[in-house]
VODOTI-920312 format. One line per field, with one value per atom (N, C-alpha, C): atom name; x, y, z; residue in three letters. Coordinates in steps of 0.02 Angstrom, whole numbers, plus 50000, padded with zeros to 5 digits. Layout:
site = (CA:...)
east = (X:...)
north = (Y:...)
up = (Z:...)
code = (ALA:...)
This chain:
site = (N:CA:C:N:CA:C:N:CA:C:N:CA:C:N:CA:C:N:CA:C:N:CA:C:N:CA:C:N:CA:C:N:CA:C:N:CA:C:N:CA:C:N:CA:C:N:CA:C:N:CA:C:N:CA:C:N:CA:C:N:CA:C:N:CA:C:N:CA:C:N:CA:C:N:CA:C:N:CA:C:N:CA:C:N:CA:C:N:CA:C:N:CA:C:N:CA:C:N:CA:C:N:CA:C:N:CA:C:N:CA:C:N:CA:C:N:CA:C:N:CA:C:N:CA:C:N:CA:C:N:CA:C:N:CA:C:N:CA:C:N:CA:C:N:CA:C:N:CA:C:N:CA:C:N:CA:C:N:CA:C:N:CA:C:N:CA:C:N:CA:C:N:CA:C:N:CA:C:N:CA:C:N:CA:C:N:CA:C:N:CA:C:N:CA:C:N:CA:C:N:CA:C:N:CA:C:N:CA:C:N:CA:C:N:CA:C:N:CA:C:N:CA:C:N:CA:C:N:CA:C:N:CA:C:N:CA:C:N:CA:C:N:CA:C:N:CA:C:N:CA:C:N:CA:C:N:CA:C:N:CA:C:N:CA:C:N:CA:C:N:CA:C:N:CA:C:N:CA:C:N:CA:C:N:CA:C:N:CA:C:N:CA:C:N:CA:C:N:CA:C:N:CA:C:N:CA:C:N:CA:C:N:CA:C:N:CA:C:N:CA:C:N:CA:C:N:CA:C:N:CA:C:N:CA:C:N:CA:C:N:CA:C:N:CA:C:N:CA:C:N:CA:C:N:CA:C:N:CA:C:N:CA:C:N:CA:C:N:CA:C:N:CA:C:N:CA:C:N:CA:C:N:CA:C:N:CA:C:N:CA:C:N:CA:C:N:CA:C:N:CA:C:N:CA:C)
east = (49512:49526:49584:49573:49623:49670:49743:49799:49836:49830:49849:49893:49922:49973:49965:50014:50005:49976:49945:49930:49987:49960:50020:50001:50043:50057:50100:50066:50096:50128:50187:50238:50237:50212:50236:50284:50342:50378:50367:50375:50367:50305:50258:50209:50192:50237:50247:50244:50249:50237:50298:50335:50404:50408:50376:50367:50316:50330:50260:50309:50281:50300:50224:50242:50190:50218:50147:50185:50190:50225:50269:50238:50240:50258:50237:50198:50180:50167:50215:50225:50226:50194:50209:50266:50278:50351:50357:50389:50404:50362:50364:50327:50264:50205:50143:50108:50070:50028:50078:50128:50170:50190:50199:50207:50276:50296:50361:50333:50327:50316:50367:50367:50395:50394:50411:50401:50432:50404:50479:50468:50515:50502:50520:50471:50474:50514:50558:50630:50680:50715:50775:50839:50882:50868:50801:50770:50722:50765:50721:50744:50682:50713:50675:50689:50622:50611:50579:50608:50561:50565:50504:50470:50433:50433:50403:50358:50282:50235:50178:50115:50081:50016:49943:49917:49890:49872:49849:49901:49950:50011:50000:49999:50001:49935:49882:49810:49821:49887:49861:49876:49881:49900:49959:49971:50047:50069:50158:50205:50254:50323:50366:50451:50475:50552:50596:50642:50701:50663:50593:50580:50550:50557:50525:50474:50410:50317:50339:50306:50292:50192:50190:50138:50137:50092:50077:50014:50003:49940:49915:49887:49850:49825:49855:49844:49778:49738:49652:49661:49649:49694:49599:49606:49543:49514:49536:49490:49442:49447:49430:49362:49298:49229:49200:49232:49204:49139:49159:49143:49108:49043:49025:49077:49106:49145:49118:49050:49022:49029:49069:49039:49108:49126:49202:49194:49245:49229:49237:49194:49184:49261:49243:49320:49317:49371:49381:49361:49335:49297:49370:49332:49389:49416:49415:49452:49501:49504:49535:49587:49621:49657:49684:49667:49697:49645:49581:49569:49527:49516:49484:49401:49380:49301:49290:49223:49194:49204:49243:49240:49301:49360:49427:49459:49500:49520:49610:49641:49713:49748:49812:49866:49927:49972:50007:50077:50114:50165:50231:50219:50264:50268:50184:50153:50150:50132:50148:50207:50251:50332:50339:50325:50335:50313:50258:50226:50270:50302:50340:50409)
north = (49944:49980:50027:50098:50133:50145:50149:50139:50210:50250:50321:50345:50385:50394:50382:50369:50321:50248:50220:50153:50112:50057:50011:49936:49930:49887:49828:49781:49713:49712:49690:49690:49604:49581:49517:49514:49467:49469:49391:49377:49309:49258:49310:49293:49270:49276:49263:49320:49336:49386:49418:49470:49491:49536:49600:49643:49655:49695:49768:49832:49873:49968:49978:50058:50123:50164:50198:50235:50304:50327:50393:50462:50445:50494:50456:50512:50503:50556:50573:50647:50612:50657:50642:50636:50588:50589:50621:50632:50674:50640:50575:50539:50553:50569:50576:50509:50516:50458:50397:50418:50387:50421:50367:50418:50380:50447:50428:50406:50349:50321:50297:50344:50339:50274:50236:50168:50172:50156:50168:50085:50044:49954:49953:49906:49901:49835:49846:49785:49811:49773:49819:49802:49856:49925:49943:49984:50039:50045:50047:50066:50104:50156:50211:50173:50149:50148:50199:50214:50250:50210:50196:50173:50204:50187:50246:50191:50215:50133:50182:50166:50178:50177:50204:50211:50146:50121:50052:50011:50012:49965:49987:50039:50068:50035:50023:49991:49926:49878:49814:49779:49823:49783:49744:49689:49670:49702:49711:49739:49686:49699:49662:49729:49699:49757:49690:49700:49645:49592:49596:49530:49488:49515:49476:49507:49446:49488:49532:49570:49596:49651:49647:49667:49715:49767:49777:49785:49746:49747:49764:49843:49877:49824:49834:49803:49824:49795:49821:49796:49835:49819:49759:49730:49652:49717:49760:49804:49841:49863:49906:49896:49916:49946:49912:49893:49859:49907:49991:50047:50066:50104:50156:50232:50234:50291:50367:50373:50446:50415:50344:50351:50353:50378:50360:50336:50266:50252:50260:50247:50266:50313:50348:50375:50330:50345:50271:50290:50239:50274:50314:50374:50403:50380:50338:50266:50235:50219:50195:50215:50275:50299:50248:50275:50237:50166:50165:50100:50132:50081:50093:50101:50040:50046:50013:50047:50008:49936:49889:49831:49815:49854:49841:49849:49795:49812:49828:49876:49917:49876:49818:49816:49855:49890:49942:49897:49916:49864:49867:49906:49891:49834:49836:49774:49712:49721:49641:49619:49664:49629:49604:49627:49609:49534:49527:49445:49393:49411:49351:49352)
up = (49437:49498:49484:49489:49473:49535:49515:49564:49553:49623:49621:49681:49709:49748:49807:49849:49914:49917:49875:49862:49861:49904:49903:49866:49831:49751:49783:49750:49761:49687:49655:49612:49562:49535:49506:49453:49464:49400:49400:49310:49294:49341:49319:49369:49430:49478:49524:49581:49638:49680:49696:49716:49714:49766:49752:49825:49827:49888:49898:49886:49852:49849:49858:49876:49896:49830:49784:49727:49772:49778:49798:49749:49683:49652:49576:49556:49470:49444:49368:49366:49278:49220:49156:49135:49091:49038:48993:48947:48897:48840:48849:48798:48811:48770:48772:48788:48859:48863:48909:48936:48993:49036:49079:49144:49201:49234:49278:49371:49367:49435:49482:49526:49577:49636:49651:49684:49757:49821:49872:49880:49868:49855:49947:49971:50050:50045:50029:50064:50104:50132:50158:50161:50137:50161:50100:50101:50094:50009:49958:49885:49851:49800:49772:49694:49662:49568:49571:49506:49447:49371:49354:49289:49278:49220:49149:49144:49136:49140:49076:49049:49026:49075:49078:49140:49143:49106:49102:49138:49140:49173:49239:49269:49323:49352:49326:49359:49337:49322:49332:49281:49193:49155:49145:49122:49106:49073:49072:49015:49028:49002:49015:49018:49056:49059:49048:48994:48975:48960:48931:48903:48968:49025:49081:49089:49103:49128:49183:49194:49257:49260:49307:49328:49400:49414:49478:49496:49542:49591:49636:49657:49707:49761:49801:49883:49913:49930:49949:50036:50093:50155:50170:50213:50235:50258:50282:50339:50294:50236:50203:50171:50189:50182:50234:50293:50352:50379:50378:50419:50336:50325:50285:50286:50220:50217:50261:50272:50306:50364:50398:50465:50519:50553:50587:50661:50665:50731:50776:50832:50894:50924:50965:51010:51063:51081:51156:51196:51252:51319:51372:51393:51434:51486:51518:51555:51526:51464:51425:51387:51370:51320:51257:51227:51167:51135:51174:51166:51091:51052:50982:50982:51009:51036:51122:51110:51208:51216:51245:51248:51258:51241:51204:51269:51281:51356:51333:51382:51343:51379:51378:51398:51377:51433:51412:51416:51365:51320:51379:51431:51486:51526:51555:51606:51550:51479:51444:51453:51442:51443:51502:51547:51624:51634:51598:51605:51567:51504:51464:51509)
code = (UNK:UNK:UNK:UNK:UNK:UNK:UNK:UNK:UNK:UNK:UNK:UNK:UNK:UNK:UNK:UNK:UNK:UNK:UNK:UNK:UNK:UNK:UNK:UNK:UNK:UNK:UNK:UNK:UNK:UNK:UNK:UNK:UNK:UNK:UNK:UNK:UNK:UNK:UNK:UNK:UNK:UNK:UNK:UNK:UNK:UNK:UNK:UNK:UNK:UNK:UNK:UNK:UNK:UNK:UNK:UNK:UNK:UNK:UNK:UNK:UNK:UNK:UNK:UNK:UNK:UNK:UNK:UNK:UNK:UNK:UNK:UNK:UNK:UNK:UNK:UNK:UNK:UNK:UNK:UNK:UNK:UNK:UNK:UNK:UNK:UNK:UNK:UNK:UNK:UNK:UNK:UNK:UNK:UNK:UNK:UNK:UNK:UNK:UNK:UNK:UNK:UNK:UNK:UNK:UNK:UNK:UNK:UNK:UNK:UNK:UNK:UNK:UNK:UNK:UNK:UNK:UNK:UNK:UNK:UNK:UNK:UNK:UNK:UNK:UNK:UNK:UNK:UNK:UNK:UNK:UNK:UNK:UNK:UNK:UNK:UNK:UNK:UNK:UNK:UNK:UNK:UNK:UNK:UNK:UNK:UNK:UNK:UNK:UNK:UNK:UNK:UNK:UNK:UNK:UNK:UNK:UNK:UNK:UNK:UNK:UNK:UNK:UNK:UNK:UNK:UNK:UNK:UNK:UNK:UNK:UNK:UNK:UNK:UNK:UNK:UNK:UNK:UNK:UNK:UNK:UNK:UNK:UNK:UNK:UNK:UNK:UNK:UNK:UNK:UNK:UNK:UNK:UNK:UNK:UNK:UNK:UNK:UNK:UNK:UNK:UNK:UNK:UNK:UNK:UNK:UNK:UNK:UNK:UNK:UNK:UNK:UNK:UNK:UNK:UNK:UNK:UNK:UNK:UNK:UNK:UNK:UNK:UNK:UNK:UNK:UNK:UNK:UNK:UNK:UNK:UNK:UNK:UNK:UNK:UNK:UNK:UNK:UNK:UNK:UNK:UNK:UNK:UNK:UNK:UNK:UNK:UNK:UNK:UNK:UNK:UNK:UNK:UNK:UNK:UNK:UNK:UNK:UNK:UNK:UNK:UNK:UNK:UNK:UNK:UNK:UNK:UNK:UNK:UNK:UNK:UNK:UNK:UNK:UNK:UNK:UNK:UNK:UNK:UNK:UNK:UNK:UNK:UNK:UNK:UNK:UNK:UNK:UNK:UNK:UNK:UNK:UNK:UNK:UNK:UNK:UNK:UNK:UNK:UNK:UNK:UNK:UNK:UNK:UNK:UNK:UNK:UNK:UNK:UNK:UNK:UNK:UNK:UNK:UNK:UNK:UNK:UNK:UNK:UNK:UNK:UNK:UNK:UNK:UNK:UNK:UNK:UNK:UNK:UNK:UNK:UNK:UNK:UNK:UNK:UNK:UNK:UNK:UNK:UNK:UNK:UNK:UNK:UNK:UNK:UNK:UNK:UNK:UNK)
């Protein structure tokens, strides 16, 4: 599965799970056949890597930095090939604003608060 910009990457070090980043940014290195990946790591506060990975690392293979494994793993969202890519869903009924499909009934986040 190839892993390309805006994809969001699950991170393992020492085989284990560590973060999530979105790659930002992938631009060649000087070195032939590596590349400068841009990372924005979703912790917080909010942090910017850049690693120099090979493309194979970038889709998944292991390497290691300081002798420690690490890996990254393209995030695939549950929702994703639910819908055929040519098909987009429904617009909301005009009663409804905002609702996603016919059926979907809208509570507006004012009147919820009001109930707790």
């Amino acid at each position: 599965m190839t892993t390309t910009l805006n994809d969001l990457v699950m991170v393992h070090i020492d085989e284990k799970p560590a973060f999530y980043a979105r790659i930002e940014d992938v631009s060649p290195d000087v070195k032939p056949g590596w590349w400068r990946v841009k990372l924005l790591v979703l912790t917080v506060p909010l942090e910017i890597y850049t690693w120099i990975l090979e493309e194979s690392q970038i889709n998944g293979a292991l390497f290691t930095m300081g002798g420690t494994p690490v890996r990254m793993e393209k995030v695939v969202s549950p929702l994703a090939g639910q819908l055929p890519p040519d098909q987009t869903p429904p617009a909301p009924p005009a009663d409804e604003p905002g609702a996603k499909a016919k059926g979907v009934k809208v509570v507006p986040l004012f009147e919820r608060k009001k109930e707790t």
